[in-house]
Steps between C-alpha positions, in 0.01 A plus 500: 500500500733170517861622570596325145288760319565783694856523436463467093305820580744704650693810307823433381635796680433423876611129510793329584667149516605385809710153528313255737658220717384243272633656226228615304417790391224688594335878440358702802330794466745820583379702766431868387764765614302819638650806399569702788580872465832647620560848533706660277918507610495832426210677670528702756568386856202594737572660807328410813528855652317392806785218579728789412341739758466251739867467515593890457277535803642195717838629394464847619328383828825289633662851415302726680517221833896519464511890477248506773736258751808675387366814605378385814861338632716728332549642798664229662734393227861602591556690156215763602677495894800553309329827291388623811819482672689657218225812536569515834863498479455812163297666771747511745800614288312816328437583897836430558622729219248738582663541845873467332419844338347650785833496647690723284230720575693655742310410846568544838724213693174392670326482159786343359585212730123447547493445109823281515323268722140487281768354222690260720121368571396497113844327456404219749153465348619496119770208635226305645274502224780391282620211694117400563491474058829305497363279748195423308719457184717267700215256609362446198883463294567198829147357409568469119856408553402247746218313242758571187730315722276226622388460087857427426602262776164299381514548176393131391212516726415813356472377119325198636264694664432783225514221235227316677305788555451627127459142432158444720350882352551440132411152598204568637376819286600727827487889413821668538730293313610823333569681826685229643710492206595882564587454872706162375714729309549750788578214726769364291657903395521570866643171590824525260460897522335600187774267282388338183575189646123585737339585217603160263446275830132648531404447150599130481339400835180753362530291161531130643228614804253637221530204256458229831204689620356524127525116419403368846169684335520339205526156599255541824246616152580184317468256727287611855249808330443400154186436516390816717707754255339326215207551665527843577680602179408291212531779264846612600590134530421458139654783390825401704533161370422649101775768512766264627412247278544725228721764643726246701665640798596813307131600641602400840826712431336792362188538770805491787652822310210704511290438773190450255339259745517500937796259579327275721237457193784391268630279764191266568340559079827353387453191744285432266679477174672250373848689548779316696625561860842545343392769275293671706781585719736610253283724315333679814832554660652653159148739441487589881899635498467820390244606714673344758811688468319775481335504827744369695775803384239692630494345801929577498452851466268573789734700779592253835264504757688808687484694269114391446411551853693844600431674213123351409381539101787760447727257504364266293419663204820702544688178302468582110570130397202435692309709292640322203366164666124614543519627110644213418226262656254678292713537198589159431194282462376782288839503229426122502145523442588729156784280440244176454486398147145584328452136503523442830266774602253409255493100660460671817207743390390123379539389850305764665204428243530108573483642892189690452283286264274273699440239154934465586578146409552301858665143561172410615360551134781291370415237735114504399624452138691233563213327679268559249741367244537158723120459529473529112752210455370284783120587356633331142714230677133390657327547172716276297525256761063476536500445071 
């Protein structure tokens, strides 16, 4: 059928006038939306309990290996030596005292002197094993005074250093960001001896470190692996660049509070929005504070490395505030996670649903709409230009 005819023919409801270059108007033929099914917001999130068990079961490995080395070298650690010395040294005084009453027992002179000497010996021995501990505890006060000491003669160097190195792990999606953040803050505490001066120096270089490392991903996403990500995420992509359009960087603001997606994913999906450098920074160092502070006062409260060393996990844990740290750390993102406004939780629930469908919208559809649209106007340029 001639072109002329075939668009009298067409239903009212699926046409549409589009302006040509030569200013004429002309109808093409709308091209039919399919309907694709999305799962309800509210239904129920499935569980992938292998995933789940995978991770228990990973999880509890690493924990068994650590208990098995820590058993294995306790020996050697100078907290244990320590323990044993002290046993020795209880040993030796109950002897000693045992001897002490054996005197006013009323023994010969022999007996007596003979006695007199066994506790001059037990004297001798309980001195030695004494001066052997404070020996030990010495060494290892010289060794931490000496790096506390070198810390603050260097102290530029230092931030430079730690800076640098939180940079290149969040950077580069490194596990351990959130153990590194700990020892920053135990760093800093020991350095100005446990001041809040340590603990507000930690946070900002934590802060500044974390945001660095987190845009370096961003922009290495928008401009080096867009097309890999894209690739390897279109779903997420799309769901990424529909929630900030509509959301705005409230989304970005709100997914930095609670954790709902793996940092490093958030760092390289938002590469691909159309959200600014500018506000990219701002908003992920703002969401990523509190959790910040929160790790990093843990970090504060952990006992010096004496105190770590001579006295093992008894001294550790012995710190209530560090107690109030670890609760804290899992506290926190929860109270902010029931804070969230119903909205907010429902647009993510959204998000997870765009995330999971496989007929998710991608850039690559819009692009195939756009060329189809283009060969529909150059296919009527042609046609008007044969009559």
């Amino acid at each position: 059928m001639p072109p002329e005819k075939r668009r009298h023919n067409l239903d009212p409801d699926s046409i549409k006038v589009v302006k040509s270059s030569d200013r004429l108007n002309r109808v093409v033929e709308a091209r039919p939306k399919k309907k694709k099914k999305r799962r309800k917001s509210n239904a129920p999130v499935e569980v992938n309990y292998t995933r789940l068990f995978v991770r228990y079961a990973v999880a509890a490995v690493i924990l068994v290996g650590l208990g098995y080395v820590y058993f294995q070298v306790r020996d050697f650690l100078p907290a244990n030596e320590i323990q044993r010395e002290r046993a020795i040294i209880a040993d030796l005084q109950e002897e000693k005292a045992s001897l002490e009453r054996s005197l006013s027992a009323g023994l010969n002179p022999d007996r007596k002197s003979l006695v007199k000497g066994e506790i001059r010996v037990l004297e001798d021995d309980i001195a030695d094993h004494e001066r052997y501990i404070t020996e030990i505890e010495q060494i290892y006060q010289q060794r931490e005074t000496r790096l506390l000491n070198m810390g603050r003669e260097n102290f530029v160097w230092l931030v430079v250093v730690a800076f640098l190195a939180y940079v290149a792990i969040t950077g580069l999606s490194i596990p351990g960001a959130a153990v590194l953040t700990v020892a920053y803050g135990w760093i800093f505490a020991q350095i100005f001896e446990g001041s809040t001066t340590g603990f507000l120096l930690a946070l900002t270089l934590v802060s500044f470190a974390s945001t660095a490392g987190a845009t370096a991903a961003f922009l290495m996403s928008r401009f080096v692996l867009r097309h890999t990500i894209e690739a390897r995420y279109p779903e997420k992509v799309a769901a990424f660049d529909a929630a900030v359009r509509s959301e705005g960087p409230f989304f970005l603001f709100t997914l930095r509070l609670i954790a709902a997606v793996p940092f490093f994913m958030v760092n390289l999906l938002m590469g691909l929005t159309p959200i600014r450098v500018r506000t990219f920074w701002i908003v992920s160092q703002l969401g990523m504070l509190p959790g910040t502070a929160v790790y990093v006062y843990t970090g504060s409260q952990v006992p010096s490395l004496q105190t770590i060393v001579l006295e093992g996990p008894k001294g550790i844990v012995s710190n209530p505030w560090l107690w109030v740290g670890i609760a804290l750390i899992g506290i926190v993102p929860l109270v902010i996670r029931l804070c969230v406004s119903s909205t907010v939780r429902n647009g993510l629930r959204k998000l997870n649903d765009l995330a999971d469908d496989s007929d998710a919208p991608t850039l690559a559809d819009a692009k195939s709409e756009s060329e189809i649209l283009a060969e529909d106007r150059r296919s009527g340029s042609r046609h008007r230009v044969r009559s």
